[in-house]
N, C-alpha and C positions, 0 to 999 in steps of 0.2 A: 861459294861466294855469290854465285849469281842466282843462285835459286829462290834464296830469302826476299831479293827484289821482284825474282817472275813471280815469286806466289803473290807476292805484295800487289804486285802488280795487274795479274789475275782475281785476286780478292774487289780488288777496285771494279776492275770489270764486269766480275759478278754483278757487285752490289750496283752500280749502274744501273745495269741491264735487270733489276729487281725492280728498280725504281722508276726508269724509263714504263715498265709493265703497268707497275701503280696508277703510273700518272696517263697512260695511252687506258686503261680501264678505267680511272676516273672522270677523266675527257669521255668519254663514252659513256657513261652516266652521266655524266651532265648533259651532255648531248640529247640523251634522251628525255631527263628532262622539260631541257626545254621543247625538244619535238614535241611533247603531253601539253605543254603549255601554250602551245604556239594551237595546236589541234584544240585543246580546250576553250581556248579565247575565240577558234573558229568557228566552234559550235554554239558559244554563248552572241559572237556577232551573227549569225543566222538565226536566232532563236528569238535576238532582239527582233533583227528586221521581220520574222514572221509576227512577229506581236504586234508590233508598231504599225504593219500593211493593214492587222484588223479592228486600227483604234476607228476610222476613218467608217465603218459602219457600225461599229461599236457604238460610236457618238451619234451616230445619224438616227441609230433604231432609238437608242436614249432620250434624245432630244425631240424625235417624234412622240413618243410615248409620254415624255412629258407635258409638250404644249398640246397633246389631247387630252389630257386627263386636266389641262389649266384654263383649255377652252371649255369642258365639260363646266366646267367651277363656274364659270362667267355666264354660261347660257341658264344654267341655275338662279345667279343672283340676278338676271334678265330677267328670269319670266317671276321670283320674289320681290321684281320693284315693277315692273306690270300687276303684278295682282294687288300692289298696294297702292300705284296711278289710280287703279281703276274703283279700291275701295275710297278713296280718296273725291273720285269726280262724284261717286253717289252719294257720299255724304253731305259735298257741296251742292247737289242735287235737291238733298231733302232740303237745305237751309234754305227760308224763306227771305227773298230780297228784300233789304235793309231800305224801309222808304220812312219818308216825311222828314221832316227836321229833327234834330238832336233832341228839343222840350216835345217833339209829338211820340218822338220813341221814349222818352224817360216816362212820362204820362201813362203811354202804353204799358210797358215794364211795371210800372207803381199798380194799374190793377188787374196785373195777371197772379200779382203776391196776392195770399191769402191774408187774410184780415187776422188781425188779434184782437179777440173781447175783452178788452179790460175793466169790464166792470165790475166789479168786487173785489177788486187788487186794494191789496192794503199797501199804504208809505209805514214802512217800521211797525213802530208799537203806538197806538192812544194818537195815532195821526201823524207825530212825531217825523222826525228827519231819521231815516235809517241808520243803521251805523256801517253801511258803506257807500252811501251819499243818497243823494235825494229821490233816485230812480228807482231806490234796488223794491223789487218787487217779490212778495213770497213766491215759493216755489209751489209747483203745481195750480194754482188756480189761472194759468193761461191754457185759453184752448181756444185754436186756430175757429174763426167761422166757416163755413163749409157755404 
């Protein structure tokens, strides 16, 4: 009579103590786990911090390297607005000073033009009015005086 309970009994304790196993192996994998994770994150936070300590020349060499290559740029478009200052003062150089009054430079201007012969310019046909107004003159028989 009593046997059926100890086995019963002992059955229980077994499987316990199966379970108990399970669970103290499973704990212990997880444990480990997280120990991989905890290491893992340790190594990614010292990996950062090594990166990050070399943004700080990283930016410096960059940032040099660039404002010489921007000063280069500038000392270029210096000395292409120098060389144009200066083709600039010569050509104001060669222009001859604007003198006399307005009717003595127009004067002037009127006989630096070359002259037109118009003598044998025909108006139209028979003397007539042209047929695109009073002016129109054949072509070819102008030719500048020398």
């Amino acid at each position: 009579l009593l046997k059926p309970t100890f086995a019963k009994a002992e059955s229980k304790v077994t499987h316990a103590a199966f379970a108990q196993t399970a669970a103290v192996e499973e704990m212990a994998a997880r444990m480990d786990q997280a120990a991989a994770a905890r290491t893992s994150r340790d190594e990614g936070v010292e990996q950062l911090l090594r990166t990050l300590l070399g943004v700080p020349a990283s930016r410096s060499s960059l940032l040099r390297s660039s404002l010489e290559k921007c000063a280069g740029a500038w000392d270029d478009a210096a000395g292409e607005l120098r060389s144009l200052a200066e083709r600039l003062r010569g050509s104001a150089e060669d222009l001859l000073p604007c003198q006399g009054t307005p009717a003595e430079r127009a004067l002037k201007a009127r006989q630096s033009v070359p002259r037109l012969r118009l003598d044998g310019v025909t108006l139209g046909q028979d003397g007539d009015e042209a047929p695109h107004g009073p002016a129109f003159l054949t072509p070819g028989l102008l030719t500048p005086e020398l």
